[in-house]
DODREN-792790 format. One record per residue: residue in one letter; chain; x, y, z of N, C-alpha, C in turn. Coordinates in steps of 0.02 Angstrom, whole numbers, plus 32768, in hexadecimal, padded with zeros to 4 digits. Layout:
N
{rest:A	kette:A	nc1:X	nc2:Y	nc3:Z	cac1:X	cac2:Y	cac3:Z	cc1:X	cc2:Y	cc3:Z} $
...
***
This chain:
117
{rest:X	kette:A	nc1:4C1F	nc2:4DCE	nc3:4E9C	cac1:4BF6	cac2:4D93	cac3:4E96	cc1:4C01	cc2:4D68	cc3:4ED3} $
{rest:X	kette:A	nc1:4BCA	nc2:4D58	nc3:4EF1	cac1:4BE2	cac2:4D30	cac3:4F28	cc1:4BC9	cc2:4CF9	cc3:4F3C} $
{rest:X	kette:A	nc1:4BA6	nc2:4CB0	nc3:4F09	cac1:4BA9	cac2:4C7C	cac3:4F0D	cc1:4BE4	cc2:4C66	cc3:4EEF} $
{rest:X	kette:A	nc1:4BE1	nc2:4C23	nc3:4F11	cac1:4C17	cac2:4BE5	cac3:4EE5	cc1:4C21	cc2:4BE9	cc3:4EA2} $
{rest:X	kette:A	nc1:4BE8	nc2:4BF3	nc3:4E80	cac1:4BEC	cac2:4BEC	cac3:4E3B	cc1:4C10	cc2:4C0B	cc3:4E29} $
{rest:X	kette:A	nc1:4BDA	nc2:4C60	nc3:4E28	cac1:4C0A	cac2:4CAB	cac3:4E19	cc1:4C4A	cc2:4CAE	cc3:4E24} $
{rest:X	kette:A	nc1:4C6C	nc2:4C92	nc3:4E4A	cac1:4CAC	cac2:4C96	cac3:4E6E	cc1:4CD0	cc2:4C77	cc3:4E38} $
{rest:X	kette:A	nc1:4CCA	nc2:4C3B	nc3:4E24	cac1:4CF6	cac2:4BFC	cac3:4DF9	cc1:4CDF	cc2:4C17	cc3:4DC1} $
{rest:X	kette:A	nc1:4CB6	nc2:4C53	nc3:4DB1	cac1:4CAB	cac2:4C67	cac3:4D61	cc1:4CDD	cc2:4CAD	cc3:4D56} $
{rest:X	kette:A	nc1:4CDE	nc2:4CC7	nc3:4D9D	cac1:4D15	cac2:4D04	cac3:4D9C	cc1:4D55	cc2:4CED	cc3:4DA1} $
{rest:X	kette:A	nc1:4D75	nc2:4CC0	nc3:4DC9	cac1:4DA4	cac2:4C8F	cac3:4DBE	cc1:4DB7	cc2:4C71	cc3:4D72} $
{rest:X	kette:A	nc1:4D86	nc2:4C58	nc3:4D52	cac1:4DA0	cac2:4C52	cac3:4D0E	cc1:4DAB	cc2:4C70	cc3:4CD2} $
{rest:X	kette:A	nc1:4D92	nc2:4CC2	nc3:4CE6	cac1:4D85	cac2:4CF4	cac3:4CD3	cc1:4DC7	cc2:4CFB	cc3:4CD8} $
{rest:X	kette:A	nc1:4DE1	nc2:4D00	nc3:4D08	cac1:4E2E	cac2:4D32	cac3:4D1D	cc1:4E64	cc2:4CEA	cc3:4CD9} $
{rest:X	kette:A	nc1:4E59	nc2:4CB8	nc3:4D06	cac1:4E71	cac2:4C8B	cac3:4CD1	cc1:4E8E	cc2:4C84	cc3:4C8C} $
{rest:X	kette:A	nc1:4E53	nc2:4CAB	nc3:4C6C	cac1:4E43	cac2:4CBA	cac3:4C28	cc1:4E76	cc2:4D04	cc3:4C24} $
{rest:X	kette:A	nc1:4E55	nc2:4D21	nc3:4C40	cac1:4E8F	cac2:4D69	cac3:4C35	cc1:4EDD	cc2:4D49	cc3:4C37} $
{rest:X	kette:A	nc1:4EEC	nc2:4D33	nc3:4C5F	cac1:4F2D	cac2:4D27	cac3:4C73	cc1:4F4F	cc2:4CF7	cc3:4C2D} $
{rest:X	kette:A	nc1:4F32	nc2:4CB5	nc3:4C1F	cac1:4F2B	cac2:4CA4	cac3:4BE9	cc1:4F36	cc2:4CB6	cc3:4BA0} $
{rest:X	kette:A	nc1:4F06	nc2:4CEE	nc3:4B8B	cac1:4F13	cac2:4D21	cac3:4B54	cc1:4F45	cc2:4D54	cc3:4B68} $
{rest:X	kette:A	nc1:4F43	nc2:4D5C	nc3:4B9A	cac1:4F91	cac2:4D8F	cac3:4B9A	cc1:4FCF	cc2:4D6A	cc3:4B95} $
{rest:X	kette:A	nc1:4FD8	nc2:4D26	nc3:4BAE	cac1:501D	cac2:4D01	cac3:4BBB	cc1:5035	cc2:4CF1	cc3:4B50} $
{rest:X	kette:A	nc1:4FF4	nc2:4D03	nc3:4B2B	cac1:500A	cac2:4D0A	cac3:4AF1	cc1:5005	cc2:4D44	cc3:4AD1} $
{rest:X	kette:A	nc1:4FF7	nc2:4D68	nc3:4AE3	cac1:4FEA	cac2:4DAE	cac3:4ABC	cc1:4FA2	cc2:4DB1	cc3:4AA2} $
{rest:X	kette:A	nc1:4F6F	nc2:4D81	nc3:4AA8	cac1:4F3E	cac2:4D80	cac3:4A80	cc1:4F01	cc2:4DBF	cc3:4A9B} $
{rest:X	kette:A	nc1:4F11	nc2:4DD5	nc3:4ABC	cac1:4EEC	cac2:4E13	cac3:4AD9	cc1:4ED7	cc2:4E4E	cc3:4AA1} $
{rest:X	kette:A	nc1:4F0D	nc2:4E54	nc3:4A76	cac1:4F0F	cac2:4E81	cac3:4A35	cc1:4EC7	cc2:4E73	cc3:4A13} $
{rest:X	kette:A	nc1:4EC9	nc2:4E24	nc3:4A12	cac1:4E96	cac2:4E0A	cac3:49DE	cc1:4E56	cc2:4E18	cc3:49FA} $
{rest:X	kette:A	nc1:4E58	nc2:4E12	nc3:4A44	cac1:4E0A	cac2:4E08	cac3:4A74	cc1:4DEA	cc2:4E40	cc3:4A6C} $
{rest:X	kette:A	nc1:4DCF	nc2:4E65	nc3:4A2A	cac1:4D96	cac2:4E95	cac3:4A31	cc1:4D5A	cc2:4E75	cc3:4A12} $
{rest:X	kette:A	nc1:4D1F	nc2:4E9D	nc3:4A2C	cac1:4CD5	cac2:4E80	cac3:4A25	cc1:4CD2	cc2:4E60	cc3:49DF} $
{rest:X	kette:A	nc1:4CE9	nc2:4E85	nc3:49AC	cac1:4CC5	cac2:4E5D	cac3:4965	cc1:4CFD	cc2:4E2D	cc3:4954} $
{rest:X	kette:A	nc1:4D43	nc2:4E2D	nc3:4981	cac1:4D59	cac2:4DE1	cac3:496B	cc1:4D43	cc2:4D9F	cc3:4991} $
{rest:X	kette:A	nc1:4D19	nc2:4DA2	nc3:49E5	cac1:4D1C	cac2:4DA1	cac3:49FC	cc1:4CD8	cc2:4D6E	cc3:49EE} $
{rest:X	kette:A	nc1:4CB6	nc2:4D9F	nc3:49DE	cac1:4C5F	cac2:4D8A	cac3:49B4	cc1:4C5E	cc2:4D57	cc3:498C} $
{rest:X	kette:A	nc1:4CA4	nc2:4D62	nc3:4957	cac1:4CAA	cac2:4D33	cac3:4914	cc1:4CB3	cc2:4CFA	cc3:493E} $
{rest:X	kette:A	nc1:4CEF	nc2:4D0C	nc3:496A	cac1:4D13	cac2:4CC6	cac3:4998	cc1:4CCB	cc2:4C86	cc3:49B6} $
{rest:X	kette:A	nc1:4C8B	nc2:4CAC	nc3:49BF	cac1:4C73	cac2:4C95	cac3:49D7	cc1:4C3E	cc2:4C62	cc3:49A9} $
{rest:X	kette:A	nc1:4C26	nc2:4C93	nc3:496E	cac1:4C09	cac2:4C6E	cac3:492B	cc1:4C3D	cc2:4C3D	cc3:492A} $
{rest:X	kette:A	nc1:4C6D	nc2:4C47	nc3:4926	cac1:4C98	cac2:4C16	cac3:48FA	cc1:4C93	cc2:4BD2	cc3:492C} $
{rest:X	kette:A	nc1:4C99	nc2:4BD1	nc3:4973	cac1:4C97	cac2:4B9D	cac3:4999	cc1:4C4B	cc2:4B83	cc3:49A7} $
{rest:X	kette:A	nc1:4C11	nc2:4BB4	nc3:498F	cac1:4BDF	cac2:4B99	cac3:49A8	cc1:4BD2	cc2:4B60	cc3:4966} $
{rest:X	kette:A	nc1:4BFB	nc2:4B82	nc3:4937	cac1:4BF9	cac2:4B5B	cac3:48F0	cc1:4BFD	cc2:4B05	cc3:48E7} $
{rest:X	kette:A	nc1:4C45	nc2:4B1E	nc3:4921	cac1:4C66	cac2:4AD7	cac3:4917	cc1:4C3C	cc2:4A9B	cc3:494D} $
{rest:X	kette:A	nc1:4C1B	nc2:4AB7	nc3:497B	cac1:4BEB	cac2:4A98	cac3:49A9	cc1:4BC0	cc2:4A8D	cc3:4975} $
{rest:X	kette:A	nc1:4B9D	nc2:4A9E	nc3:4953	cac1:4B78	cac2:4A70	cac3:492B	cc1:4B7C	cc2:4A5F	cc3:48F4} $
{rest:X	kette:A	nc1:4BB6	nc2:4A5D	nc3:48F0	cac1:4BD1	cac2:4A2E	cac3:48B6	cc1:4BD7	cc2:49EF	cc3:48D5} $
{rest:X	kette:A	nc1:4BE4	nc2:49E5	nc3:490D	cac1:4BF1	cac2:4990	cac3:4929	cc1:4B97	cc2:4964	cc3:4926} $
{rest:X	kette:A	nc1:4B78	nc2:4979	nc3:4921	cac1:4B3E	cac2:4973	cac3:491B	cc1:4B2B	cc2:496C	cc3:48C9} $
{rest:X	kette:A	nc1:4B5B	nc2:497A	nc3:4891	cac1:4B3F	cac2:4984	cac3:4857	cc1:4B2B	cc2:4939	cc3:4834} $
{rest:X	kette:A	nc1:4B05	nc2:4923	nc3:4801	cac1:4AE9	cac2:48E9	cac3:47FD	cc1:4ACC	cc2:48BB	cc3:4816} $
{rest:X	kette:A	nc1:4ADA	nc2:48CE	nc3:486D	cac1:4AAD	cac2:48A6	cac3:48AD	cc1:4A6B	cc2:488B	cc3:4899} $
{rest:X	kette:A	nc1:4A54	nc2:485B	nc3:488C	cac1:49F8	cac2:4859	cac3:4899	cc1:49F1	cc2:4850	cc3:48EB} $
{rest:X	kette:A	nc1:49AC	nc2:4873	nc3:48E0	cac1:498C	cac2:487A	cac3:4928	cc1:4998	cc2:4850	cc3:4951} $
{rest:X	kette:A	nc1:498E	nc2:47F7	nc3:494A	cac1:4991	cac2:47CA	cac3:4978	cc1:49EB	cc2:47CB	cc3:4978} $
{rest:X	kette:A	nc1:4A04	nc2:47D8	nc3:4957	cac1:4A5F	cac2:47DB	cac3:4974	cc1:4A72	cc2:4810	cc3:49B7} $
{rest:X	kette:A	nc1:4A4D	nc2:4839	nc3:49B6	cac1:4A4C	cac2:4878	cac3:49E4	cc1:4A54	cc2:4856	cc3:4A1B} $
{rest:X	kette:A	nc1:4A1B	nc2:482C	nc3:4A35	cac1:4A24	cac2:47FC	cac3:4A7C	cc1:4A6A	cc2:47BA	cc3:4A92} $
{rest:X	kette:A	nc1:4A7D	nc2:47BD	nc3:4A45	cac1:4AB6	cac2:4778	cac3:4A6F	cc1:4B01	cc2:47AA	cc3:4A52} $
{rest:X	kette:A	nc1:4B00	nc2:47DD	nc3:4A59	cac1:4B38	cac2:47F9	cac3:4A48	cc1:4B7F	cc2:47D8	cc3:4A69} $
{rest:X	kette:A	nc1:4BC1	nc2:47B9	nc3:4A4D	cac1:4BEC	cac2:479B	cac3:4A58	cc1:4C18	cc2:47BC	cc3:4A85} $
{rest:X	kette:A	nc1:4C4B	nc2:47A9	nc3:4AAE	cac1:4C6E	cac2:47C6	cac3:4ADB	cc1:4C9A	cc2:47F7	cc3:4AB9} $
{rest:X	kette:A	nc1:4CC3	nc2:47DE	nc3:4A78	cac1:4CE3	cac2:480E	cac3:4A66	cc1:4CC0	cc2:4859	cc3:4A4C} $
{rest:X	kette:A	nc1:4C7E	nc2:482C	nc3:4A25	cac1:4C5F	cac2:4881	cac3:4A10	cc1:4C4A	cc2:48AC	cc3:4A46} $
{rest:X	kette:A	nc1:4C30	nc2:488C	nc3:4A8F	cac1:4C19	cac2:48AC	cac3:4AC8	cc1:4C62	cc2:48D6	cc3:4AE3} $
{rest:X	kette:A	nc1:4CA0	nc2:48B8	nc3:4AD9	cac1:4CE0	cac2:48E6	cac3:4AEC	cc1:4CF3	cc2:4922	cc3:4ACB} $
{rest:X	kette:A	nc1:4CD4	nc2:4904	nc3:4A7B	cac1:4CD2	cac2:4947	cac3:4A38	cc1:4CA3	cc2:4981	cc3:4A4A} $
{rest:X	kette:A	nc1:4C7D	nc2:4975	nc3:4A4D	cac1:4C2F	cac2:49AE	cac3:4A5F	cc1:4C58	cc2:49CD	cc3:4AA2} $
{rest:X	kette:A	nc1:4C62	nc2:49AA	nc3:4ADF	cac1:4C87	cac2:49C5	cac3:4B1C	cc1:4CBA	cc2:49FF	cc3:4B08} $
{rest:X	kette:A	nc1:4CEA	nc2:49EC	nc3:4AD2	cac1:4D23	cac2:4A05	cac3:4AB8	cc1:4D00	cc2:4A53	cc3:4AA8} $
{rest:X	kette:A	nc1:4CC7	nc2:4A47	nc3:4A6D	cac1:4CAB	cac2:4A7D	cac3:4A4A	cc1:4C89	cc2:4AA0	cc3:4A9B} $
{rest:X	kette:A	nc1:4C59	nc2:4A8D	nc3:4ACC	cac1:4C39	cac2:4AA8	cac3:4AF8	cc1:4C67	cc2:4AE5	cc3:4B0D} $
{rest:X	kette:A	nc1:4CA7	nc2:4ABF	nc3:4B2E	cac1:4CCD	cac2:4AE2	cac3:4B53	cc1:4CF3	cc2:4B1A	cc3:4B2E} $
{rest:X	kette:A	nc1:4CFC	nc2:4B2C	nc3:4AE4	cac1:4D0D	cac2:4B4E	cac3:4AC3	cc1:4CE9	cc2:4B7D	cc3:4AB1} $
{rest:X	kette:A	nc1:4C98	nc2:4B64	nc3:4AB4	cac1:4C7F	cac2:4B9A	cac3:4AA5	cc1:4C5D	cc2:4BC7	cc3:4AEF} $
{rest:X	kette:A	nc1:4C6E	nc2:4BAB	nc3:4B22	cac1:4C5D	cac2:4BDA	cac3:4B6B	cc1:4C85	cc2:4BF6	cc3:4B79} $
{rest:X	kette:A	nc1:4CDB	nc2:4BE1	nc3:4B5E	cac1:4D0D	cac2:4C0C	cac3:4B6F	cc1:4D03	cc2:4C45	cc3:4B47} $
{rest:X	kette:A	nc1:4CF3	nc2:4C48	nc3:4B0F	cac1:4CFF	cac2:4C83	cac3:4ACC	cc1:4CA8	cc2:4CA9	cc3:4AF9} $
{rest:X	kette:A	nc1:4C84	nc2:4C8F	nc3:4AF2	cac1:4C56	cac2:4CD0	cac3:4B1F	cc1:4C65	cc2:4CCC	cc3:4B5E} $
{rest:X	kette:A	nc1:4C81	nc2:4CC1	nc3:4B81	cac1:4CAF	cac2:4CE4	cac3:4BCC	cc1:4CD1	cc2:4D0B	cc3:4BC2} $
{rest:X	kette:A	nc1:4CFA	nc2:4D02	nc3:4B86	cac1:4D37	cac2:4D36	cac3:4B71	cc1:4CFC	cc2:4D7A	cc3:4B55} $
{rest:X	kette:A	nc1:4CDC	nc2:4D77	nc3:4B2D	cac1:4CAC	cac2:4D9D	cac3:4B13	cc1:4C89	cc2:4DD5	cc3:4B3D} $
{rest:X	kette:A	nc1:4C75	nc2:4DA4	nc3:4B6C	cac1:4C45	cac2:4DC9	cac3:4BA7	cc1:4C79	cc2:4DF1	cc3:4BDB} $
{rest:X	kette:A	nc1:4CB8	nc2:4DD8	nc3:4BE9	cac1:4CE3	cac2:4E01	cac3:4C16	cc1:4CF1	cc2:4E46	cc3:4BCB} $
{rest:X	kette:A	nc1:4D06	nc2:4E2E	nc3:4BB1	cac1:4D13	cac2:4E7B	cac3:4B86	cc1:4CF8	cc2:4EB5	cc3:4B7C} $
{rest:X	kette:A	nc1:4CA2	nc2:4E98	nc3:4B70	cac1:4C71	cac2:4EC6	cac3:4B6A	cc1:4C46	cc2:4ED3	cc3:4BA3} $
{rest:X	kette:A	nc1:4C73	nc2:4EB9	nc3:4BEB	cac1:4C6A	cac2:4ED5	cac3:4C20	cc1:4C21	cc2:4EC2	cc3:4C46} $
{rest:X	kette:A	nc1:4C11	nc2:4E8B	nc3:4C29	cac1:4BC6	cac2:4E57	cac3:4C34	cc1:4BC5	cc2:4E25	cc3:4C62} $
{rest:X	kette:A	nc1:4BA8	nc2:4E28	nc3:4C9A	cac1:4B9C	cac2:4DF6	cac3:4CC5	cc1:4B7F	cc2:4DB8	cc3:4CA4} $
{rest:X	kette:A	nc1:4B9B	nc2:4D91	nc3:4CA1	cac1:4B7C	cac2:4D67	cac3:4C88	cc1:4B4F	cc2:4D36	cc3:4C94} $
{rest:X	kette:A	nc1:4B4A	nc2:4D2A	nc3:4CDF	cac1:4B12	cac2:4D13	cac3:4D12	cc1:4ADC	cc2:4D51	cc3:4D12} $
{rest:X	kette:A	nc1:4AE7	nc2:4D78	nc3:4D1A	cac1:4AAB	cac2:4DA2	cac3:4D13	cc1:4A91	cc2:4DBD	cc3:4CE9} $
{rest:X	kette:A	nc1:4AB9	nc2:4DAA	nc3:4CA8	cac1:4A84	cac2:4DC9	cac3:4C54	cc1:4A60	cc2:4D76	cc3:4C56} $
{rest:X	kette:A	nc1:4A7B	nc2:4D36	nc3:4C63	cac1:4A51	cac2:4D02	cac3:4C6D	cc1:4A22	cc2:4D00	cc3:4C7F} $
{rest:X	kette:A	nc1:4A25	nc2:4D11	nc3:4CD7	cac1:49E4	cac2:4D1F	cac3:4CF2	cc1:49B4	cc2:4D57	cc3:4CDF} $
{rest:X	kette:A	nc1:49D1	nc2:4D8F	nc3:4CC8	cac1:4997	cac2:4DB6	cac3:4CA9	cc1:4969	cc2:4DB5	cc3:4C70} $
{rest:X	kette:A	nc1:49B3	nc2:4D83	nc3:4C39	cac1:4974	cac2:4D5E	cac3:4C00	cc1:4943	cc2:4D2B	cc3:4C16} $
{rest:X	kette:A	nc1:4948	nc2:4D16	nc3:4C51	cac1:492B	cac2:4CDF	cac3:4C5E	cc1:48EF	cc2:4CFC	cc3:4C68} $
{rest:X	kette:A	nc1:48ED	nc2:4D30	nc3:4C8E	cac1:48B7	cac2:4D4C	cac3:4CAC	cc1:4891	cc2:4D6F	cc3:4C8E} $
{rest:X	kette:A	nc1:48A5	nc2:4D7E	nc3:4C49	cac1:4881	cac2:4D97	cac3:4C12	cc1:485E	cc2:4D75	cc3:4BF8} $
{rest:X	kette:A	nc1:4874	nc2:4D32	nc3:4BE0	cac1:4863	cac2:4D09	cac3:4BD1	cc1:4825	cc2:4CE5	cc3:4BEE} $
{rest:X	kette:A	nc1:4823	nc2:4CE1	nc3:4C33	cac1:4800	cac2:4CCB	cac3:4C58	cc1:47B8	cc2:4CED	cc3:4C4E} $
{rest:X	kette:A	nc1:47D1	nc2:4D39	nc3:4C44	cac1:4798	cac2:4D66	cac3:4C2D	cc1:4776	cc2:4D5F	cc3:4BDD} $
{rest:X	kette:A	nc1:47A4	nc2:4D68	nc3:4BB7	cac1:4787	cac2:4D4F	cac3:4B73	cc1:476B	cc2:4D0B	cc3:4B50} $
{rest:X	kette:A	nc1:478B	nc2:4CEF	nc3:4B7B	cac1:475F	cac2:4CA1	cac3:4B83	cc1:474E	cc2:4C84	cc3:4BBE} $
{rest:X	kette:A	nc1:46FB	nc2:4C8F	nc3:4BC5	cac1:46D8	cac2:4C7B	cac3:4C17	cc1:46D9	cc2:4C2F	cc3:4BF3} $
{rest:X	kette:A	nc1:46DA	nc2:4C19	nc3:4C2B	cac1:46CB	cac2:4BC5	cac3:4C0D	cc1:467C	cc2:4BBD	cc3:4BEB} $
{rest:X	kette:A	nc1:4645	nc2:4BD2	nc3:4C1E	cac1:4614	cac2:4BD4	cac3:4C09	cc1:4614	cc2:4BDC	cc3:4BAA} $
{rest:X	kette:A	nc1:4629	nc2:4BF4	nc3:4BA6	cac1:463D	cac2:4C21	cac3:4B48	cc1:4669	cc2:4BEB	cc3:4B19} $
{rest:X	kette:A	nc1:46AD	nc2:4BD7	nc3:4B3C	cac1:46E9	cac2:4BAA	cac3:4B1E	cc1:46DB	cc2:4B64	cc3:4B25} $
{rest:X	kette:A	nc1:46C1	nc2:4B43	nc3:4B5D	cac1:46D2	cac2:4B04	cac3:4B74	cc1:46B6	cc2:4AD7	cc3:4B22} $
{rest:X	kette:A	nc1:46DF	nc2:4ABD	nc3:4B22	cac1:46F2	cac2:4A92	cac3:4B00	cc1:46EA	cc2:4AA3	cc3:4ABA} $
{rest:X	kette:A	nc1:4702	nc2:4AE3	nc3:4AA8	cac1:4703	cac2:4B07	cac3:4A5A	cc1:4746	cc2:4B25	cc3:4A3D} $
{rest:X	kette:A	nc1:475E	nc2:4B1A	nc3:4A15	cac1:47A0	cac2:4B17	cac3:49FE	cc1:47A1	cc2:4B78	cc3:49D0} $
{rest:X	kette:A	nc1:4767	nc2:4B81	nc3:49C2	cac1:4770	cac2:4BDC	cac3:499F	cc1:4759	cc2:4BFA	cc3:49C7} $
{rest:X	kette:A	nc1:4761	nc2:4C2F	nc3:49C8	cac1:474D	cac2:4C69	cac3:4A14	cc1:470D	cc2:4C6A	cc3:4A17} $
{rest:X	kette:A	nc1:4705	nc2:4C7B	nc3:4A45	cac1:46A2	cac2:4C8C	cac3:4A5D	cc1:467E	cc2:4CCB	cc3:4A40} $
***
């Protein structure tokens, strides 16, 4: 990988290995615990959101904006960990959904429609 980005994502990549090994948790790191790990955190990301009404969404408080941060960063580490295991670039399954995407929804078709075209 050879932008800035890529670089500080393989960097935290190694991180993460080093990390789960300095506890043994490597045992645990296969795909279907790995998967759950990730339901379970995408869970807890929107749980900080639970009871919200819509107009609360915009003045969200500093501590809950540190909570959601908390949940963000937990749940990009558990699919980093995910995606190094199952051997997935993870900048480039991005960019390729994107580009699918781009295909399955022309704007002409999507712009401004919330169910598929």
């Amino acid at each position: 990988m050879g932008d800035a980005r890529a670089d500080s994502i393989d960097a935290l990549i190694l991180a993460l290995r080093e990390f789960a090994r300095e506890r043994d948790w490597e045992q645990y790191h296969d795909l279907k615990n790995l998967s759950m790990a990730l339901a379970s955190e995408a869970g807890e990301l929107l749980a900080e959101f639970r009871w919200m009404r819509a107009e609360e969404l915009d003045t969200i408080t500093e501590p809950e904006r540190a909570r959601i941060e908390a949940e963000v960063g937990d749940v990009f580490l558990t699919l980093l960990s995910f995606a190094d295991r199952a051997g997935i670039d993870l900048l480039e399954a991005g960019r390729s959904k994107l580009e699918a995407n781009r295909r399955n929804y022309p704007v002409e078709k999507a712009l401004g429609k919330a169910e598929r075209p």
